[in-house]
C-alpha positions in Angstrom: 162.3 56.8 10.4 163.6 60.3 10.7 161.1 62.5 12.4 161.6 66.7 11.9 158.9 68.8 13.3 159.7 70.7 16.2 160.5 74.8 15.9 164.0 75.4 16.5 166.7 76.5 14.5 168.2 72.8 12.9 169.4 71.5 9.7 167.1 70.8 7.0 168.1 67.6 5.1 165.9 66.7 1.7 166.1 63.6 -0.2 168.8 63.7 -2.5 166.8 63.5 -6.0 165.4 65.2 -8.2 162.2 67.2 -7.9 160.7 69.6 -10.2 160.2 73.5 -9.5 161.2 75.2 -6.4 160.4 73.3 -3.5 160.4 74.9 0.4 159.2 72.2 2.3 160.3 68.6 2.7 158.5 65.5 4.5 158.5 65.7 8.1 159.0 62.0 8.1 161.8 60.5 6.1 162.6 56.7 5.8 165.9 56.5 7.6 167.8 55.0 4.9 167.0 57.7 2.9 169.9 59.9 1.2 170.3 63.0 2.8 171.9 66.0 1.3 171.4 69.3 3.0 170.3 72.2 1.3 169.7 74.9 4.0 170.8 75.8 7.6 169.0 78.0 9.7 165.5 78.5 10.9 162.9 76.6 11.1 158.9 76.1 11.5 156.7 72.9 11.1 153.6 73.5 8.9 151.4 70.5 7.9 153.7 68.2 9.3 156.9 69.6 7.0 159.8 71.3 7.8 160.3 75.0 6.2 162.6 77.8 6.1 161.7 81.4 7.9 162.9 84.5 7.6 166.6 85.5 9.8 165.4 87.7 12.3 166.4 91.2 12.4 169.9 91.8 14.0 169.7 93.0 17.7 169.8 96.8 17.9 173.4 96.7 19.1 174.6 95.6 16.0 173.6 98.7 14.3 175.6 102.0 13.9 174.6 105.2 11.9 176.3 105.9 7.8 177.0 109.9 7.7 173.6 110.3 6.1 172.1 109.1 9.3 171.3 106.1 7.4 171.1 102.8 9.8 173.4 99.9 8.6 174.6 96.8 10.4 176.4 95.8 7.4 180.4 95.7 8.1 183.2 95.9 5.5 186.7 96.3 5.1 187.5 97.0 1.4 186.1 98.2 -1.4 183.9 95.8 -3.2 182.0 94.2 -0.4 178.6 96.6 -0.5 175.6 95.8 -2.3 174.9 98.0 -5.5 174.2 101.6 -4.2 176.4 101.3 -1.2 180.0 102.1 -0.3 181.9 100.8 2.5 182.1 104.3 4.6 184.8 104.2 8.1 183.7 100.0 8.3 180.2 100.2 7.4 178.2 99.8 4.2 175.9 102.8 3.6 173.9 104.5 0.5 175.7 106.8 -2.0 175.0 109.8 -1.8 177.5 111.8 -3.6 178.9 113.5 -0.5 181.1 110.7 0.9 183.9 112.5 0.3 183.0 114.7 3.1 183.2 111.9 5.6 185.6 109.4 4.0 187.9 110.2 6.9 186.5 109.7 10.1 183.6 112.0 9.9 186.4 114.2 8.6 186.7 115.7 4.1 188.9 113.0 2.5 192.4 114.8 1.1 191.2 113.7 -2.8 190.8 110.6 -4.8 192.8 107.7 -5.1 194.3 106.8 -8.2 194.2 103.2 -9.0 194.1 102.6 -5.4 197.1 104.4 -4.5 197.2 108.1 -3.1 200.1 110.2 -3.1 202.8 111.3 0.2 202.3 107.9 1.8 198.1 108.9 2.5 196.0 105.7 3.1 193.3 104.7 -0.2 190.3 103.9 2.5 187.9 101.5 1.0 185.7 104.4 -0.3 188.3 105.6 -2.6 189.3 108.4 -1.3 192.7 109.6 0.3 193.1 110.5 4.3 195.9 110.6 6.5 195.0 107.6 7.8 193.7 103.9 7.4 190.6 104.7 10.0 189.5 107.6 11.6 190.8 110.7 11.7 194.4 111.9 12.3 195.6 112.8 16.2 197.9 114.9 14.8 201.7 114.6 13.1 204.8 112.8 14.2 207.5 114.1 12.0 211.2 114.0 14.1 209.9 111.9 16.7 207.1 113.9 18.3 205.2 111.8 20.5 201.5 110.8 19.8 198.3 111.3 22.1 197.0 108.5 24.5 195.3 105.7 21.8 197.3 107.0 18.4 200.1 105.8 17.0 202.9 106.7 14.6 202.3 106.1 10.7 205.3 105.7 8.4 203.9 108.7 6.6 204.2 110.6 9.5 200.6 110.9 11.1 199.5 109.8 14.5 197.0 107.2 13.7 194.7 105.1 15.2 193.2 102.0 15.8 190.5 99.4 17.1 191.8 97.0 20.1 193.2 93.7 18.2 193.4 95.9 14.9 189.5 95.1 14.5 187.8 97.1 11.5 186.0 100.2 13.0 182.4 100.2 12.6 181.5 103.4 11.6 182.4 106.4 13.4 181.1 108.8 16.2 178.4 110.8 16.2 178.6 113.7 19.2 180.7 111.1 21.2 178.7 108.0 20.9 178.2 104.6 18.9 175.3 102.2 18.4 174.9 99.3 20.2 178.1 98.6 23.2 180.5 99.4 21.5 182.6 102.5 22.5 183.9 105.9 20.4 187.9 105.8 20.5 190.4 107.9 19.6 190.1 109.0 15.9 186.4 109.0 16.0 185.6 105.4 15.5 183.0 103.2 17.0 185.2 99.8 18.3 
């Protein structure tokens, strides 16, 4: 016999046949020959001597950082695509649409304009909201046309911009707000949160 009851975060196995409707419990005892197929991994709580799914608990607060609307998120992304419906991957987080993301598109900073079929003109980066800015992440440290040196933390784009970016190439997520970030991570140069 297979005995499940104890509160801990294991693997749920259920017999592997069928049974009608939508069932979110399974017998806390099991014969141990049994086929097992598992159907869920996560959290778990006995109840009447059976084995059931509860809720994730939130995210710790540190995972959290703040969408230019002030809107909390803990959701990361890279690319376009990858938000819910209603939300658009702004500087590595997904946050609400609002209809002003152009004005924060880059870093906190006005995106340059559009892209066009996910390009953007004079070598500008197409950031996953769609919009043009001098670079990838963050905002621009300045130019490096004719080999001018960048600032500490930047580095030289092909299209001529000192960019920057997270330690191991990491996605930002989100960017600073007066100096700071959610959670441990630190504001680096080009305004993101690494």
């Amino acid at each position: 016999m297979l005995t499940l009851c104890q509160s801990s975060k294991i693997r749920v196995h259920w017999p592997s046949v069928p049974t009608a409707g939508n069932v979110s419990a399974s017998p806390a005892t099991l014969p141990s020959s049994a086929p097992l197929t598992t159907h869920y991994t996560g959290p778990t709580a006995c109840l009447n001597k059976c084995c059931c799914t509860v809720p994730n608990p939130q995210p710790p607060p540190d995972l959290f950082d703040f969408c230019p609307d002030g809107f909390q998120s803990s959701i990361r992304c890279s690319a376009a695509g990858q938000c819910s419906q209603g939300q658009i991957c702004m500087n590595g987080l997904c946050c609400r649409l609002t209809g002003q993301e152009y004005l924060y598109a880059c870093g906190g900073e006005r995106a340059l304009s559009s892209c066009t079929n996910g390009m953007c003109n004079q070598g500008f980066a197409c950031v996953p909201s769609n919009y043009c800015c001098e670079c990838p992440v963050g905002r621009k440290g300045g130019s490096c046309w004719n080999g001018q040196p960048c600032a500490p933390g930047f580095f030289c784009q092909p299209n001529g911009y000192c960019c920057a970016s997270c330690p191991g190439n990491q996605t930002p997520l989100g960017t600073c707000t007066n100096g700071q970030c959610g959670g441990e991570r630190r504001c680096m140069p080009g305004n993101i949160c690494c």
